[in-house]
Jmol script that loads the backbone (N, CA, C; Angstrom):
load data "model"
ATOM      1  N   UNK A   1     -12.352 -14.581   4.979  1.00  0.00           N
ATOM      2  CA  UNK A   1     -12.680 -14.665   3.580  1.00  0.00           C
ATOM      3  C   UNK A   1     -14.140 -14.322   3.337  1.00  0.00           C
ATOM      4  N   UNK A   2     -15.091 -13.798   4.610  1.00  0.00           N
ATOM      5  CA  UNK A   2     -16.570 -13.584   4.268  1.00  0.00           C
ATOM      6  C   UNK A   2     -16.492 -12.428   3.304  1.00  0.00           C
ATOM      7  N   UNK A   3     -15.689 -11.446   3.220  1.00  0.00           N
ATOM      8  CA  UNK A   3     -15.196 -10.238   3.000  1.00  0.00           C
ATOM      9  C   UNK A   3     -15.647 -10.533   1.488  1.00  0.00           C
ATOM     10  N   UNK A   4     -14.585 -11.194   1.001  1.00  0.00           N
ATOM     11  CA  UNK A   4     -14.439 -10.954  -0.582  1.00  0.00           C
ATOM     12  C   UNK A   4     -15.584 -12.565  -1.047  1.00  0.00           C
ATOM     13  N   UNK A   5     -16.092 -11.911  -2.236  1.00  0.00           N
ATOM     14  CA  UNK A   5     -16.779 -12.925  -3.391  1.00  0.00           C
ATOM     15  C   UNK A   5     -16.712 -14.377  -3.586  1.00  0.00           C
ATOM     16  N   UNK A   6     -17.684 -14.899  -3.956  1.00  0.00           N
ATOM     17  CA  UNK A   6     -16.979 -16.749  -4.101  1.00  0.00           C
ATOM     18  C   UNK A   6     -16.565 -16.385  -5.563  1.00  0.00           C
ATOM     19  N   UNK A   7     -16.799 -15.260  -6.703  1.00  0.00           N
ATOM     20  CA  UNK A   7     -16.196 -15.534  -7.526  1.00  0.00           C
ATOM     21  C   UNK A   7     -15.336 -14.362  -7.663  1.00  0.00           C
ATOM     22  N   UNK A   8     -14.246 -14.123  -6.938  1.00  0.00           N
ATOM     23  CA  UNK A   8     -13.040 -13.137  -6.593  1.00  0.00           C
ATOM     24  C   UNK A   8     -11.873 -13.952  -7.822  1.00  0.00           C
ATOM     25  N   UNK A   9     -11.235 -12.765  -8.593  1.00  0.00           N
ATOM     26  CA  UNK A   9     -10.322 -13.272  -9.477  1.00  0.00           C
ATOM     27  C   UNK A   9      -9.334 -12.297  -8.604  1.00  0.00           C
ATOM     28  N   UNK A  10      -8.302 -12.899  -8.066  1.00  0.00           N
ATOM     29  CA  UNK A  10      -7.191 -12.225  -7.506  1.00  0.00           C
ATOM     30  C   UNK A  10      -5.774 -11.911  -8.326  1.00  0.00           C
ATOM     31  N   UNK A  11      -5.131 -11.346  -8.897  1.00  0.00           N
ATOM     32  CA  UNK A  11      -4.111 -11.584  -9.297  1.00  0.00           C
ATOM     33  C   UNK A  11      -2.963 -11.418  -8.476  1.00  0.00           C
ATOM     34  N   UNK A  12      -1.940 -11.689  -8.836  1.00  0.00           N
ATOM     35  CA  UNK A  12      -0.178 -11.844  -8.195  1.00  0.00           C
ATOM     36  C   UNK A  12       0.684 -11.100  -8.930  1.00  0.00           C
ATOM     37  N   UNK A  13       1.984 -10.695  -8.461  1.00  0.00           N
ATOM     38  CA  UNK A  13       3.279 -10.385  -9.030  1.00  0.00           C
ATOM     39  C   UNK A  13       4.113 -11.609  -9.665  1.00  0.00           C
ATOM     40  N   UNK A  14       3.848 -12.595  -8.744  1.00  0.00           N
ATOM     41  CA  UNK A  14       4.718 -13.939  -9.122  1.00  0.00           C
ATOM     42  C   UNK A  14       4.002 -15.105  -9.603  1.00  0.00           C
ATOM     43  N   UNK A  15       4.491 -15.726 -10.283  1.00  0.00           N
ATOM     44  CA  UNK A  15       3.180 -17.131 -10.750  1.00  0.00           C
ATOM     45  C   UNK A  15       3.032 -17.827 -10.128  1.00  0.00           C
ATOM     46  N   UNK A  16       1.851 -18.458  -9.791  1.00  0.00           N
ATOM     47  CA  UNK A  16       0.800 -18.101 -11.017  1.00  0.00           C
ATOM     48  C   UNK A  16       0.155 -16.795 -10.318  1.00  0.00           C
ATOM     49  N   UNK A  17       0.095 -16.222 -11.605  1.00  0.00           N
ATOM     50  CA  UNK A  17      -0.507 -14.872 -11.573  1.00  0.00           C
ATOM     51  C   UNK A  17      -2.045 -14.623 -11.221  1.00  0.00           C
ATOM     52  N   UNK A  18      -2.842 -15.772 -11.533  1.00  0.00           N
ATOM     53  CA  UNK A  18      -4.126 -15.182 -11.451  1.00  0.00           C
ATOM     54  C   UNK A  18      -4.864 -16.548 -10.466  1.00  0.00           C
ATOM     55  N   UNK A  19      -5.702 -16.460  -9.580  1.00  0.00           N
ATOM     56  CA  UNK A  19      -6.085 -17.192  -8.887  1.00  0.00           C
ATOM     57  C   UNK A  19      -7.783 -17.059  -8.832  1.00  0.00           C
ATOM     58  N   UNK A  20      -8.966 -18.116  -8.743  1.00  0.00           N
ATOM     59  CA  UNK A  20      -9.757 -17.862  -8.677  1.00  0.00           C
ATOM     60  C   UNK A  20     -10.770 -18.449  -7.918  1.00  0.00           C
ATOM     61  N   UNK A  21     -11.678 -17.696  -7.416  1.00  0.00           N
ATOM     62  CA  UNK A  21     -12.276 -18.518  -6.415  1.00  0.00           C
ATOM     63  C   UNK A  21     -11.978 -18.122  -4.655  1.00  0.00           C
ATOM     64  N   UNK A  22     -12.668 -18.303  -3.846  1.00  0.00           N
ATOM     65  CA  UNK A  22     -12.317 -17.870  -2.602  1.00  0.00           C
ATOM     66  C   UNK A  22     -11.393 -19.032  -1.413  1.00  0.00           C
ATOM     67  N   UNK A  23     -11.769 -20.525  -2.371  1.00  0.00           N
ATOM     68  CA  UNK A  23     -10.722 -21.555  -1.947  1.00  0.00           C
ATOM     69  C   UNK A  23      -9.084 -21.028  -2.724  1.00  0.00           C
ATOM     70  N   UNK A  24      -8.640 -21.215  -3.716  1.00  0.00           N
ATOM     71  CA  UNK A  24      -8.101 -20.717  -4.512  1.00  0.00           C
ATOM     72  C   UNK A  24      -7.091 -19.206  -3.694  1.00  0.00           C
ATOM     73  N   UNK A  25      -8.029 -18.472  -3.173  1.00  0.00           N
ATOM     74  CA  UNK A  25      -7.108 -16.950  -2.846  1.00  0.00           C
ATOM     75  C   UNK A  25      -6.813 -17.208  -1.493  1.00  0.00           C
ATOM     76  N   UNK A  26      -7.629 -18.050  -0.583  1.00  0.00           N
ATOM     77  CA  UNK A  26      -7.619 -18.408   0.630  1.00  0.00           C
ATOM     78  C   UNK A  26      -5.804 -19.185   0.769  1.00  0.00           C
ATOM     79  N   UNK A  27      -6.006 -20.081  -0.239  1.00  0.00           N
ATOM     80  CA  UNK A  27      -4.531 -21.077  -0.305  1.00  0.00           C
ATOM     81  C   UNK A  27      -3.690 -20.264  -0.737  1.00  0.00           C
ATOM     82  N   UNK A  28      -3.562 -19.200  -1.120  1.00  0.00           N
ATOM     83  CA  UNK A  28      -2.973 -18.377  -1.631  1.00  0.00           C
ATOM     84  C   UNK A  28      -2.011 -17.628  -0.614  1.00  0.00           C
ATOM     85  N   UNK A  29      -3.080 -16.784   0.229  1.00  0.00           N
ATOM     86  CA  UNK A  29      -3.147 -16.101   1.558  1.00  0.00           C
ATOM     87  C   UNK A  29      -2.426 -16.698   2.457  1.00  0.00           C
ATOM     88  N   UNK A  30      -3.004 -17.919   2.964  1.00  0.00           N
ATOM     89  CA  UNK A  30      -2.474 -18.756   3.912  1.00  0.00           C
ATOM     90  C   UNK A  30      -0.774 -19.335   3.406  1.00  0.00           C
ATOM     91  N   UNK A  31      -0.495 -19.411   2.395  1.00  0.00           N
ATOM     92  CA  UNK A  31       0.901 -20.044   1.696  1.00  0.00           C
ATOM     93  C   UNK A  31       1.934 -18.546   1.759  1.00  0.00           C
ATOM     94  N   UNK A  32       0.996 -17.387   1.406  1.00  0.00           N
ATOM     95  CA  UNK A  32       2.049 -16.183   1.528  1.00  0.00           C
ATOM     96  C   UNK A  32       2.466 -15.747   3.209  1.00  0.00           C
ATOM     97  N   UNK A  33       1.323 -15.886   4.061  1.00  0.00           N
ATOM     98  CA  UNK A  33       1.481 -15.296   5.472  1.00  0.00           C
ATOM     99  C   UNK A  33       1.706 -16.335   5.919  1.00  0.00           C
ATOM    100  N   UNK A  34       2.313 -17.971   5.920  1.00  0.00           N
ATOM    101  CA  UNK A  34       2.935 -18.663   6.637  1.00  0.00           C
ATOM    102  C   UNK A  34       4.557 -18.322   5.561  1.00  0.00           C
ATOM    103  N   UNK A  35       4.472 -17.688   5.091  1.00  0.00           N
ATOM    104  CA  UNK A  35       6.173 -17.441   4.610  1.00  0.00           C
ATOM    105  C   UNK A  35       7.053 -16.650   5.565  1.00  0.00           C
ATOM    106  N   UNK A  36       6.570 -15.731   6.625  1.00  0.00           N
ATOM    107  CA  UNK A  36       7.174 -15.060   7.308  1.00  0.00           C
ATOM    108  C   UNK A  36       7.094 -15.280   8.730  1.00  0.00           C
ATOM    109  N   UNK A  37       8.497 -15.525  10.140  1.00  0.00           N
ATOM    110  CA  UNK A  37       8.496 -15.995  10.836  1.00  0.00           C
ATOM    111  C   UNK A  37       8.004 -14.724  12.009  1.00  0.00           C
ATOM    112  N   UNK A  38       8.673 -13.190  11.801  1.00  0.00           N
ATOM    113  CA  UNK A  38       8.090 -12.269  12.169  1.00  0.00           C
ATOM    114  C   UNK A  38       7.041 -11.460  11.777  1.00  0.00           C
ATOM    115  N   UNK A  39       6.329 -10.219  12.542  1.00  0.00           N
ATOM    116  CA  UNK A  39       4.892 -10.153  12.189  1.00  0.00           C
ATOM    117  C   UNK A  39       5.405  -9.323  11.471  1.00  0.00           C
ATOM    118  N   UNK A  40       3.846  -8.945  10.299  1.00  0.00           N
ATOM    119  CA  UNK A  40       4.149  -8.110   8.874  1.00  0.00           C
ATOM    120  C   UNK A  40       3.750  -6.797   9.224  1.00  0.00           C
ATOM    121  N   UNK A  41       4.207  -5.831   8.549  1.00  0.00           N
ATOM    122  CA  UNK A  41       3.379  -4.636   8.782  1.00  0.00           C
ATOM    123  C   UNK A  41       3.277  -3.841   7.599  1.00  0.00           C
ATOM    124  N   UNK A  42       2.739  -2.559   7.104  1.00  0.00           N
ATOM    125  CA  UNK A  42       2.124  -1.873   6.568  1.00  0.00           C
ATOM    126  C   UNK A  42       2.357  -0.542   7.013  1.00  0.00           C
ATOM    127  N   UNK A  43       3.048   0.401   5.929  1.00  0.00           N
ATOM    128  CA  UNK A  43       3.202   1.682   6.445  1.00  0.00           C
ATOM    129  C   UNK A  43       2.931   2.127   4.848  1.00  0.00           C
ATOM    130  N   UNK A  44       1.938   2.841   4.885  1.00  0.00           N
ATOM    131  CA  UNK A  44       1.563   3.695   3.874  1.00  0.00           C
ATOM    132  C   UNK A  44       1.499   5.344   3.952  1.00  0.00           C
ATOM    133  N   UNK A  45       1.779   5.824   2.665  1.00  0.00           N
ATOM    134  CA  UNK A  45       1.642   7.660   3.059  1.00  0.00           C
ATOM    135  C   UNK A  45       0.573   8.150   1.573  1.00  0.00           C
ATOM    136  N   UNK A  46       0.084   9.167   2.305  1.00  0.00           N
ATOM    137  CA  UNK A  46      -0.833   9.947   1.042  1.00  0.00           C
ATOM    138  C   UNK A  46       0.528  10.859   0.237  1.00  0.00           C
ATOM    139  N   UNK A  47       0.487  11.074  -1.249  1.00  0.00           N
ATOM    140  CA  UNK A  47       1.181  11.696  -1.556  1.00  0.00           C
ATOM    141  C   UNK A  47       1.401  13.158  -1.499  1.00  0.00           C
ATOM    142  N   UNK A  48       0.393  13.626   0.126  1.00  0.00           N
ATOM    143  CA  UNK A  48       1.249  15.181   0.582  1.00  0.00           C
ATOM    144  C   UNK A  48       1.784  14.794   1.640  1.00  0.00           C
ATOM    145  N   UNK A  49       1.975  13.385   2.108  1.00  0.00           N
ATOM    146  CA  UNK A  49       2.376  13.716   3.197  1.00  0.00           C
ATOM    147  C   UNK A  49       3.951  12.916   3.082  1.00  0.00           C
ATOM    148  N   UNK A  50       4.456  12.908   1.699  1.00  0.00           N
ATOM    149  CA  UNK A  50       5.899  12.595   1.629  1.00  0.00           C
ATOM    150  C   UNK A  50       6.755  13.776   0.806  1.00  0.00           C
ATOM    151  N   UNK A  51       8.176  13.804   1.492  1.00  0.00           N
ATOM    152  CA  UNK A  51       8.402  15.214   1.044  1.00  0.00           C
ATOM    153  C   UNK A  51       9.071  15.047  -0.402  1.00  0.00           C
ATOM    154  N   UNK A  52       9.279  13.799  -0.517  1.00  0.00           N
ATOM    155  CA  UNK A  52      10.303  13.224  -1.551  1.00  0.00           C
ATOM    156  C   UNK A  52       9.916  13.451  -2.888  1.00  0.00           C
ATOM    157  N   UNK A  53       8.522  13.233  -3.015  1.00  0.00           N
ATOM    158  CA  UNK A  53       7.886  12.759  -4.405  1.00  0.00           C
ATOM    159  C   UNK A  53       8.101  14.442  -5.126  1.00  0.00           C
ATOM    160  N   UNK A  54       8.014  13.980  -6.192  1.00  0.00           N
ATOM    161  CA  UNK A  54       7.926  15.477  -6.826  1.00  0.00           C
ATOM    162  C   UNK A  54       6.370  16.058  -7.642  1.00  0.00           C
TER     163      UNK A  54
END
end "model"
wireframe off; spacefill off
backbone 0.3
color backbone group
């Protein structure tokens, strides 16, 4: 959490939507990544490198 601001306004998809503070996004963080029993991952593409998009 050195990363981000003590006054970081984070928002969400699900409520509550807006969280503030670096205690606040921390409990946040920690409540979303103890939701999953296997590890998470991340696969992102630039949009030339998918053939799909139009």
């Amino acid at each position: 959490m050195s990363h981000y601001s003590p006054g970081i306004v984070h928002h969400d998809a699900v409520p509550p939507l807006r969280f503030r503070g670096t205690d606040e996004v921390r409990r946040t963080f920690v409540r979303w990544f103890d939701g999953y029993d296997d590890p998470i991952s991340l696969q992102a593409w630039l949009p030339s490198e998918r053939d799909d998009l139009a």
